[in-house]
N, C-alpha and C positions, 0 to 999 in steps of 0.2 A: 340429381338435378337433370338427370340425362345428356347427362357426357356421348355415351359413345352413341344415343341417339343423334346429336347433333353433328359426330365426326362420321357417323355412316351416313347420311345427308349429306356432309359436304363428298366423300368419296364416291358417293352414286351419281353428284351434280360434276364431277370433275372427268377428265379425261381420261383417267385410268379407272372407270366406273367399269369399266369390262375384268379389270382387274380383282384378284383376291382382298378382302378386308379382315384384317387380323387383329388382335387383340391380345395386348397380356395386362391383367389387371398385377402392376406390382403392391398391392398390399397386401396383399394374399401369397405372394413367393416368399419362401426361406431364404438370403442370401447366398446360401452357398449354389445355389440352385440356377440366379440368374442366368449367367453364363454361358450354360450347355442350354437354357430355353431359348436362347436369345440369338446364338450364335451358334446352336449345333456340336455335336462332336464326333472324330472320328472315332472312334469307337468305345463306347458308354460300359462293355460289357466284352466280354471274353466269348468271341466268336458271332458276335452281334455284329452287323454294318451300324455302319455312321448315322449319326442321326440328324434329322433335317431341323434345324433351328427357325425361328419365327421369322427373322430374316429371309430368310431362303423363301417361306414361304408365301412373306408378303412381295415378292419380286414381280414387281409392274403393275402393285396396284400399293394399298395404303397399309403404315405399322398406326396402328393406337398402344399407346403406353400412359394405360390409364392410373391413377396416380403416382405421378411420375416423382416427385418427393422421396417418397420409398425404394427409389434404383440407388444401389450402393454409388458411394462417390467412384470408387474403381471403373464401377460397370459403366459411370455417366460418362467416363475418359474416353473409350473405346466406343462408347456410343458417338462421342464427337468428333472421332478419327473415321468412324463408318459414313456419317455426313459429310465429312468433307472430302475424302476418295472413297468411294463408294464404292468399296472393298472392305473385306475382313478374314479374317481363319476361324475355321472351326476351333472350338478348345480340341487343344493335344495335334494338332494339324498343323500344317505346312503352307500346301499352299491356296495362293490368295483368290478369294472367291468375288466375283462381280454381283453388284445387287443395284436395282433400280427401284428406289422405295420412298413414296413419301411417309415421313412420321410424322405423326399428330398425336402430343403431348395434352394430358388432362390433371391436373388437380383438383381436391375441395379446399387446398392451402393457399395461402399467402409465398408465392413460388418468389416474389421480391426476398421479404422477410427469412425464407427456409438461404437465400443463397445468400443474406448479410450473416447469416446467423452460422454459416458454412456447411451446409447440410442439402446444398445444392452448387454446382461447379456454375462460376460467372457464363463461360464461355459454352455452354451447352443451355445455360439459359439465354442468351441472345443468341444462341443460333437456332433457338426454337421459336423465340417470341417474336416472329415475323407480323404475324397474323393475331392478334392478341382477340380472345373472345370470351364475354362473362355471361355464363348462360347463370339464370339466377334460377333458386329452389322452385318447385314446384307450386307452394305454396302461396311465391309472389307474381303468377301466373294464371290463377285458375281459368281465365279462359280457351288457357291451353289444352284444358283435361276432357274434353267431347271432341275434339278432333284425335289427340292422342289415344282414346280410348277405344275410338271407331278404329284406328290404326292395329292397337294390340288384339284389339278382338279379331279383325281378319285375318294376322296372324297368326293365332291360337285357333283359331278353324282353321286354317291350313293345317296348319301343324297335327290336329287333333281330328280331323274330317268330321269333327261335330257343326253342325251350323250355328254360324254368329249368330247373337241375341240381341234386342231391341233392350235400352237401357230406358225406363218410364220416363218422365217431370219429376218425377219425386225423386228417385234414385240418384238423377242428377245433378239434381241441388243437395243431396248429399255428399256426394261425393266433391263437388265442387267447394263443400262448406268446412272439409277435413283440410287438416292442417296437413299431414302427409308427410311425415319424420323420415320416413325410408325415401322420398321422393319416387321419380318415375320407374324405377324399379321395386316400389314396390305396389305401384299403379298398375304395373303389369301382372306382380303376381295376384293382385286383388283380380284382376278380369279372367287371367286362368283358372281361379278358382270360381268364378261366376258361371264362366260357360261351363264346368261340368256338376255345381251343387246348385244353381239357382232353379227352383221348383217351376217357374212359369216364366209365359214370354210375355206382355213387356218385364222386364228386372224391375221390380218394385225397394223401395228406401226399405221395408221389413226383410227385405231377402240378401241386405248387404251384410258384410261383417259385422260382427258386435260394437265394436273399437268406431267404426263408420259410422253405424247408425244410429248409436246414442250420439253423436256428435251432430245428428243431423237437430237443423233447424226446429221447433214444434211445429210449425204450420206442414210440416213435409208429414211429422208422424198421425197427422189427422186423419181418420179414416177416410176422408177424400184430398186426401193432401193431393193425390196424383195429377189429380181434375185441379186444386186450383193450383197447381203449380205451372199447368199447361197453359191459364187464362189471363189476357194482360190486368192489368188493377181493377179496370172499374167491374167486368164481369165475374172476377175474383170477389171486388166487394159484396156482389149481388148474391151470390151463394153462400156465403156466412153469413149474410143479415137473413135469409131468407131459411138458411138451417138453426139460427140463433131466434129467429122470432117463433118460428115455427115448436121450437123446444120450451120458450115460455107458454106459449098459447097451450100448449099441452101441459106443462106445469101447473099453470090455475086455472086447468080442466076446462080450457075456452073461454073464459072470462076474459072477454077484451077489457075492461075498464080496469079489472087488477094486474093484467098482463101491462096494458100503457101508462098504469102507475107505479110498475117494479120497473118497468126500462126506462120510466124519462118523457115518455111522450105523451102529446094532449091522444082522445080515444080517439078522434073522427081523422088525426094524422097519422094514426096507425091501421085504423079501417084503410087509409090510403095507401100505406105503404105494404098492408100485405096484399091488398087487390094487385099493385103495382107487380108484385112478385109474384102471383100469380096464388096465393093462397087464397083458398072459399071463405066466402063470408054464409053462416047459416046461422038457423035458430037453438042446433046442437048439437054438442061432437059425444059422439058415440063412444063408446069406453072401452078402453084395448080388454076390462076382462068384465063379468056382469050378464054374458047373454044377450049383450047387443042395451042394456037399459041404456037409457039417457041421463046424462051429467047436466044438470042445468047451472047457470050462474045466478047470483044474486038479481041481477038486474036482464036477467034471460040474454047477454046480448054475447053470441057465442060466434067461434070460427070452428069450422073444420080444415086441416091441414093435408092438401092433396098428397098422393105416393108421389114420392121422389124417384126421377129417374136414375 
């Protein structure tokens, strides 16, 4: 949903923004493991120094402890004895170490629910939930996902020294139209893989993932979906009616009177509506194969259909 997006935001807008931003995702740690990540130890190994814990090295700027659910009830104790004297020991260590840190705690649980159910310590969950913030899935946000994306892409050209790409109309109402199971992280690995497989610049809805862009809209996967996804409604209109009349009039080989009897319309309202659109009124449309012969209609009364730009 983008957690540690919204906790590295608030650390860059706060006054230890000079400061380090650290991270430990505990879903991903073994239990027996916490401990020495968290708090360091003096010596891990036989002949090795001490090792610097996450603590140590979020000193004077921010800890994320991203789902926090998952930290042993042990580890949550001694995490609530570090908040409240802002000291601790290394494991196997003595003595006491000074640390100046904000933590900022994330779940995707019910952190009420996990601490009636005792699978979180009461008193480490009020001494966290000062600040209570429900950042919601990505999915019930999509307006988020064109600023976020401009965001990840400058970062992946940093990172990458490849140059950011232009994401089309189309692409971005595909992307906008995905529901996005993985959330913001997996919005971000969708753009790292854009900027080094996407064949051309603007990023077109054909050149997203598979998973993306069969999910994308029909009007996106139209061969001009780009163009009208770019256009407000009524000029959007203008271009399907005038690619949709233009494919009957070629259909019944330019017969206007059976063309505005397969669509619906009187004949002299469709002589209007294609002059309106800029389609030729003639006495005959010439035939994509024949040597140039001419196609007449029953009643001679024919368009030809200008190149589209």
């Amino acid at each position: 949903s983008g957690k540690e997006v919204v906790a590295r935001v608030l650390h860059e807008q706060s006054r230890r923004k000079d400061g380090p931003f650290v991270v430990l995702n505990c879903a991903i740690m073994r239990p027996e493991h916490f401990e020495v990540e968290l708090f360091g130890a003096e010596q891990i190994a036989e002949g090795q120094p001490h090792k610097i814990g996450l603590l140590e090295q979020a000193h004077g700027g921010t800890l994320l402890l991203d789902e926090i659910a998952d930290l042993p009830l042990e580890t949550q104790g001694k995490i609530v004895r570090v908040l409240q004297e802002q000291t601790f020991h290394r494991v196997g260590g003595t003595q006491k170490i000074g640390v100046d840190v904000r933590v900022i705690a994330s779940s995707n649980r019910n952190l009420q629910e996990e601490m009636q159910e005792g699978r979180m310590r009461q008193d480490l969950y009020y001494r966290l939930n000062v600040v209570p913030l429900e950042v919601p899935a990505l999915q019930e946000r999509r307006d988020d996902i064109p600023v976020l994306l401009r965001h990840f892409m400058n970062l992946a050209s940093e990172t990458t020294g490849l140059p950011a790409r232009e994401i089309g109309d189309d692409a971005m109402a595909a992307l906008q139209a995905y529901e996005w199971p993985g959330n913001v992280r997996q919005l971000r690995n969708v753009i790292d893989w854009l900027l080094i497989m996407a064949a051309e610049d603007p990023i077109r809805a054909d050149m997203l993932p598979g998973e993306i862009g069969s999910s994308a809209p029909d009007v996106v996967k139209w061969e001009r979906g780009a163009e009208i996804m770019s256009l407000p409604l009524r000029e959007a209109r203008e271009v399907f009616e005038r690619e949709y009349l233009m494919a009957q009039v070629n259909r019944f080989g330019g017969n206007i009177s059976r063309t505005a009897s397969y669509v619906g319309m009187e004949r002299s309202a469709l002589h209007r509506k294609l002059k309106s659109l800029g389609v030729q009124s003639s006495d005959r449309l010439r035939a994509k194969t024949g040597g140039g012969a001419s196609m007449v209609g029953g009643d001679g009364d024919m368009a030809t259909p200008p190149t589209v730009n």
